[in-house]
LOVEX-772092 format. One record per residue (C-alpha): x, y, z. Coordinates in steps of 0.25 Angstrom, whole numbers, plus 2048, in hexadecimal, padded with zeros to 3 digits. Each point is the difference from the previous one (the first is absolute). Example, Ala and Ser with C-alpha at 12.3 -4.5 7.8 and 13.67 -1.06 7.14 Angstrom:
% residues 2
8317EE81F 80680E7FE 
//
This chain:
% residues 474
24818CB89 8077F5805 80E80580A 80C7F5800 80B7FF808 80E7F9801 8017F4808 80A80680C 7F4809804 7F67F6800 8067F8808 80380A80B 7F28037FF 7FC7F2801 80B7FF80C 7F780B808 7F27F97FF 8077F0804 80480780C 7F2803804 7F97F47FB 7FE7F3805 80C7F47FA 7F97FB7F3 7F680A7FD 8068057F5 8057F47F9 7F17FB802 7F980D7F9 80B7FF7F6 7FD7F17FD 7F1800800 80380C7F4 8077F67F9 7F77F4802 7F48097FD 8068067F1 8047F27FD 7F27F9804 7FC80C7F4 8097F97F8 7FC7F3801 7F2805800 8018067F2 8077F37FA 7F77F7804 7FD80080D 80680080F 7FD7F2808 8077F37FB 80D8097F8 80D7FD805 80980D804 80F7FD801 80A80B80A 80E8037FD 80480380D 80D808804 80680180C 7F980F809 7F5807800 7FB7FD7F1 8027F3803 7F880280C 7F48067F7 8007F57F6 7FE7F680B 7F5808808 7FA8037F3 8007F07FC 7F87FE80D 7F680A7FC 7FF7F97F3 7FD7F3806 7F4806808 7FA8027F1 8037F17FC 80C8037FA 80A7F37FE 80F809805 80C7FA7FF 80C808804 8107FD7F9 80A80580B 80C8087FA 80680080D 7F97F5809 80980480D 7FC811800 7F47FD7FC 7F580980A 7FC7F680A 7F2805802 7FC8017F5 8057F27FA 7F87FC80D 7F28077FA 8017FA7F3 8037F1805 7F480480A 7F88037F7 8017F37F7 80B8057F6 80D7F87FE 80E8017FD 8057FD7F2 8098007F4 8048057F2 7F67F57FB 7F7808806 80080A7F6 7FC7F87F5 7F0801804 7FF80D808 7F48077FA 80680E807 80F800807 80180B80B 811807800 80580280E 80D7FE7FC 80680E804 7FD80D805 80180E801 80E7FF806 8057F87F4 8098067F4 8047F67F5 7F97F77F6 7FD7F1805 8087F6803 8037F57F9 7F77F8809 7F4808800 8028027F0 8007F47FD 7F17FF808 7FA80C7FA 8057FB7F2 7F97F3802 7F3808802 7F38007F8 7F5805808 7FD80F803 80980680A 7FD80880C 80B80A806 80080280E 805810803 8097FD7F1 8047F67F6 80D7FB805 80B8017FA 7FB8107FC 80880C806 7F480780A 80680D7FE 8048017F1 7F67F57FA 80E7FB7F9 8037F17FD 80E7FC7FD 7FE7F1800 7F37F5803 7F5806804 7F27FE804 7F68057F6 7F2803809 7F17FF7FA 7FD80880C 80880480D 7FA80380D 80880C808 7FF80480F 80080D806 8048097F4 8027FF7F2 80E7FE7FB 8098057F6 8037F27F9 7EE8007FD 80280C7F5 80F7FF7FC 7FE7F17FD 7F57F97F5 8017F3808 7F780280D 7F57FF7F8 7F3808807 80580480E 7F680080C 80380780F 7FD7FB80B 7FF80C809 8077FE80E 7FF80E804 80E8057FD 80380F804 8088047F2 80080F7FA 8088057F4 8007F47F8 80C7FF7F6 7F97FF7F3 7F08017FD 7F87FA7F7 7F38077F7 7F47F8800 7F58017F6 7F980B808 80C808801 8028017F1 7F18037FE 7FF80B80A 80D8067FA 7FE7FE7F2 7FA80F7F9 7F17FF7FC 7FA80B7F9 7F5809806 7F780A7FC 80980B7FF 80C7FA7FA 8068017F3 80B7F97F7 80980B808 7FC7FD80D 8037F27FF 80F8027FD 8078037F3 80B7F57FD 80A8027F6 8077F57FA 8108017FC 8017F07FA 8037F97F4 8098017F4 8027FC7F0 8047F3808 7F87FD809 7F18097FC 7F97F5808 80580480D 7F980E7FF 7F57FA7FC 7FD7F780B 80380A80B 7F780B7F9 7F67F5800 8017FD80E 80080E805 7F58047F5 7F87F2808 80580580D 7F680D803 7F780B7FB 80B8097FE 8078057F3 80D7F97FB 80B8057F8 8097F97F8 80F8067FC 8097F97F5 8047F87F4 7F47F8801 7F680A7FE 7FA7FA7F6 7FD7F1804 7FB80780C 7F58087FA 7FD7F37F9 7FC7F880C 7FC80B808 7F880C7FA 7FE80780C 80E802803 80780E7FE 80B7FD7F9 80D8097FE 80E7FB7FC 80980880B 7FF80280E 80180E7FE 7F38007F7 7F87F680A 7F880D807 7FD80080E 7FF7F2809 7FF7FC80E 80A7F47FE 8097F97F7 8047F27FD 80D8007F8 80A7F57FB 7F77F37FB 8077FC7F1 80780E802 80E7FB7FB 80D806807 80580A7F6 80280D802 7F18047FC 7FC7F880A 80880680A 7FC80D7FD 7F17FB801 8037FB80F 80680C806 7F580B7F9 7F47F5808 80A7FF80D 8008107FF 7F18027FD 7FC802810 7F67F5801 8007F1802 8087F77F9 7FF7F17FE 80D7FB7F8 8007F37FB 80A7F87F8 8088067F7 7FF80D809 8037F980A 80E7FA7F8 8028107FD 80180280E 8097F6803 80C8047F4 7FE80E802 7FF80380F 7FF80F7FD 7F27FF7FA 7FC80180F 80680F800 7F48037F7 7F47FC80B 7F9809806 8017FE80F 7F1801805 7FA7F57F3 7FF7F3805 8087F57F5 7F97F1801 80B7F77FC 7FC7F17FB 80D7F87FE 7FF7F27FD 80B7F8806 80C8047F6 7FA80E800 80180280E 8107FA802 80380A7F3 7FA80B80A 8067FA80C 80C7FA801 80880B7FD 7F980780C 8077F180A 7F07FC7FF 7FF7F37FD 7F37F77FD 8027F4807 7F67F6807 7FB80E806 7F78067F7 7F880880A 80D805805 8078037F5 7F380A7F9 7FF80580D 80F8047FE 8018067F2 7F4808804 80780580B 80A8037F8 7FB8067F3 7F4806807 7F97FB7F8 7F27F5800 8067F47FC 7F87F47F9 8087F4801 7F97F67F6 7FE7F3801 7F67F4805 7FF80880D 80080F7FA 80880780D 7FC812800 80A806809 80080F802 808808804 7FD80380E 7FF7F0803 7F27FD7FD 8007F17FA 7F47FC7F8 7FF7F27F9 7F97F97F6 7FF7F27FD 7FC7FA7F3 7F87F4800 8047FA7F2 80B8027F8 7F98057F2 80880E801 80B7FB7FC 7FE8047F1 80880A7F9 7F880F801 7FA7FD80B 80980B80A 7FC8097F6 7F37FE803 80280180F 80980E7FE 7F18067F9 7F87FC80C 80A80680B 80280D7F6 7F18017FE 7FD800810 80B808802 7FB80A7F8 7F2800807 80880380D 8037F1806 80A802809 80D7F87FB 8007F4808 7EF7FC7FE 8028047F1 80A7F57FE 7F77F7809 7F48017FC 8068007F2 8077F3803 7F27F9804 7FA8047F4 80A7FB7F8 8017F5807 7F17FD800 8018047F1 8097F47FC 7F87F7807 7F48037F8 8078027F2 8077F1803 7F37FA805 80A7F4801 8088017F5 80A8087FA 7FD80D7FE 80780E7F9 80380E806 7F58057F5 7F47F7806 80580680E 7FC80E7FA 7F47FB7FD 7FF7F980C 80180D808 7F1804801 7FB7F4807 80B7FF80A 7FE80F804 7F07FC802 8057F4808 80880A807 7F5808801 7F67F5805 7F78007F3 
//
C-alpha cells in the first residue's frame, strides 16, 4: 500500500530533518534521484553519453534540484543546458554546480534539440497553472519531460489544472508521495526519493497489486457457492435490459459465489448467463449476502419501490446510478435503511452534486475532500468516479485509485464496476477494500479489453477473469 500525504505536512516534516542535516544535503539526495531516473530515461532511448538534457529552472528549491541534478547529469557525459525563468532568484549554489560541472546557461532555442527537458519551474509551494513565460516554454517542448516533486502548473494537493500545464513522462518526488501523483493523469510513473520523513496518518492511501490479491476471495476446500457470497442484482429495465446484464456478468465474473438477478430483464439475463438465478421482484430474489441495485433501473415509482425494499433488506448495498438519482429526488428513501447495513455509493460527477449539493457539499478542485464530506454526512462509503476513483468512508478513511488509461470511458462500464463491489461485498469485503479492489480490477479490466483501442463495457466483462489473475499474481 502506498500512504500519500498533503503538501503542508510534508513540508513540516521536511522542516524537522533540514534542521539536523548539514546545508545542501537534501537538495543533493534529492538531485541525484532525479539525474539518476532521467539517465534511465535516456538510457532506454538510446542511450545516456553525448544526449543533450535542457532545465527549466524556476526560482527556490526546485530550481535548486534541477540545477544540482543537471551537474549529476554532466558527471554521465550528458550535454545540460539550463533556461533561467528568473535569472536574478535563481539558487546560487546550485547554478554554480552546474557551470562547474561544464553545463551552460541557455535560451528557448534550446529547446528545439533537447533529447530530455527536466521542470524546475515551480514547487510545492506553488498554486496556479504556469505562467505565460513558462507556458510559452513548455509548449515549445518536444522531448520527454521529467518533473521534479510535480509537473508545474498542477495543484500538489488536488491534481487539478485550471490553465497551462506540465504534462510529465515521469516525475521524480522527495520525501513522501503527494496527492497531485494519484489525483492527476499527468505525472506520469512517480518515483520517491526517501529522505527519512517522520509522517503517520497519511491522508489518502493507495492498493497496490498485492493488496488486491491478498484481499480478493479464493475458494478453498471447504467452500461452496454460499460461502463465497450470495449477490443479488436489482438493475435493468424494458429500457435499458443491457444494464442488468453487464453487472450480473461482472458479479457472476467476480467470485465463486451465487448470484441472483431481480427484474424486467429476466430473461436477456438468463440468456447470457445460465448460471444466474433469476426472479422478477426483489421480494422473490431468496436469501443474499448483498445487493446492487439502480444500473438501467429507471426512476418511476417501481423503481423506487425496488430501492427501498434492497436499502431495508439488512445487508450491504452498493447503489448505483439511477439508484443513486432515486436518492437524490426522494430523500425519504433513506428512512427505509436499515442502520447497521453498510450502503457503497458510486456517483460519477453529476451523480454525486444531485446527492450533494442539497446537503451545501460541493465538488470542487477538492475531490478527496468533498467524498470525504458526503461520506460523513450520509454515512455512507462513497466512490467518487473519475480518472482517480476517490473511496471515502464514513469514518475518514481515503482510499484511491488511479487509472492508467482512459478505455473506461464507454457506456456500461459503471455497471460493471457496481457487480464487482456487490460481489465482494457479498463475500464479506469490508466496504472501502470492496470498492478498491473492485476499482483495480476494473481498471486493470479496461486496459486488457482496449489492448490500445477502444474498447465496450461487454469486452470488460469478459475481461474480468484475467485482471483478477493479474490481481492474483497468475
Amino acid at each position: 500500500m502506498r500512504d500519500v500525504w498533503r503538501t503542508d505536512r510534508v513540508r513540516a516534516a521536511e522542516a524537522l530533518v533540514l534542521a539536523r542535516t548539514p546545508p545542501g544535503a537534501l537538495m543533493r539526495r534529492a538531485a541525484h534521484g532525479v539525474a539518476l531516473h532521467t539517465t534511465r530515461l535516456l538510457a532506454a532511448s538510446g542511450g545516456v553519453a553525448g544526449r543533450h538534457a535542457v532545465l527549466l529552472v524556476g526560482s527556490g528549491d526546485n530550481g535548486g534540484d534541477a540545477l544540482w541534478a543537471g551537474a549529476f547529469l554532466r558527471k554521465r557525459s550528458v550535454g545540460v543546458t539550463a533556461v533561467l525563468l528568473s535569472p536574478d532568484r535563481v539558487h546560487a549554489e546550485g547554478l554554480a554546480a552546474l557551470l562547474r560541472a561544464g553545463g551552460r546557461v541557455g535560451a528557448a532555442e534550446d529547446l528545439d534539440r533537447a533529447d530530455v527537458v527536466i521542470d524546475g519551474i515551480v514547487g510545492l509551494s506553488a498554486r496556479g497553472s504556469l505562467r505565460p513565460d513558462a507556458a510559452s516554454l513548455v509548449a515549445r517542448v518536444r522531448a520527454p519531460i521529467v518533473a521534479v516533486d510535480l509537473p508545474s502548473g498542477v495543484d500538489p494537493d488536488t491534481g487539478a489544472v485550471d490553465g497551462p500545464a506540465v504534462t510529465a513522462a515521469l516525475t521524480v518526488t522527495f520525501g513522501a508521495l503527494k496527492p497531485v501523483h494519484f489525483l492527476s493523469g499527468r505525472c506520469g510513473p512517480v518515483h520517491l526519493v526517501d529522505l527519512g520523513l517522520d509522517l503517520a496518518d497519511p491522508d489518502f492511501s493507495v492498493l497496490e497489486q498485492a493488496e488486491v490479491g491478498a484481499a480478493w476471495p479464493v475458494p478453498g476446500p471447504s467452500d461452496d457457492k454460499f460461502t463465497q457470497g450470495v449477490v443479488g442484482v436489482a438493475a435493468g429495465s424494458a429500457t435499458y435490459p443491457g444494464a442488468a446484464v453487464l453487472t450480473i456478468g461482472a458479479a457472476v465474473q467476480a467470485t465463486s459465489g451465487l448470484t441472483r438477478y431481480a427484474g424486467s430483464a429476466a430473461d436477456e439475463v438468463r440468456s447470457r448467463w445460465p448460471e444466474v438465478v433469476a426472479t422478477g421482484s426483489v421480494t422473490d430474489a431468496g436469501r443474499v449476502q448483498a445487493w446492487v441495485v439502480g444500473p438501467g433501473l429507471g426512476t418511476g415509482k417501481a423503481s423506487r419501490d425496488t430501492v427501498a425494499a434492497v436499502l431495508s433488506a439488512g445487508v450491504p448495498t452498493c447503489v448505483d446510478a439511477d439508484g443513486i438519482t432515486l436518492l437524490a429526488q426522494h430523500p425519504d428513501l433513506w428512512d427505509a435503511r436499515d442502520p447497521d447495513a453498510p450502503v457503497v455509493l458510486t456517483p460519477h460527477d453529476r451523480e454525486f452534486a444531485r446527492l450533494a449539493t442539497p446537503l451545501g457539499i460541493e465538488l470542487g478542485p477538492d475531490r478527496v475532500g468533498a467524498a470525504r464530506a458526503l461520506a460523513k454526512r450520509l454515512d455512507a462509503t462513497v466512490l467518487l468516479k473519475g480518472h482517480a476513483t476517490v473511496i471515502a468512508s464514513p469514518g475518514g478513511r481515503v482510499l484511491v485509485n488511479s487509472a492508467r488509461s482512459h478505455w473506461l470511458a464507454t457506456a456500461g462500464s459503471g455497471d460493471v464496476l457496481s457487480g464487482l463491489i456487490g460481489a465482494l461485498l457479498a463475500a464479506g469485503l469490508e466496504p472501502a477494500l470492496a470498492s478498491a479492489c473492485a476499482a483495480w480490477v476494473h481498471v486493470r479490466a479496461g486496459e486488457l479489453a482496449a489492448a490500445g483501442a477502444p474498447t465496450s463495457a461487454s469486452s470488460i466483462v469478459t475481461a474480468l477473469p484475467d485482471a483478477i489473475r493479474a490481481a492474483l499474481g497468475r
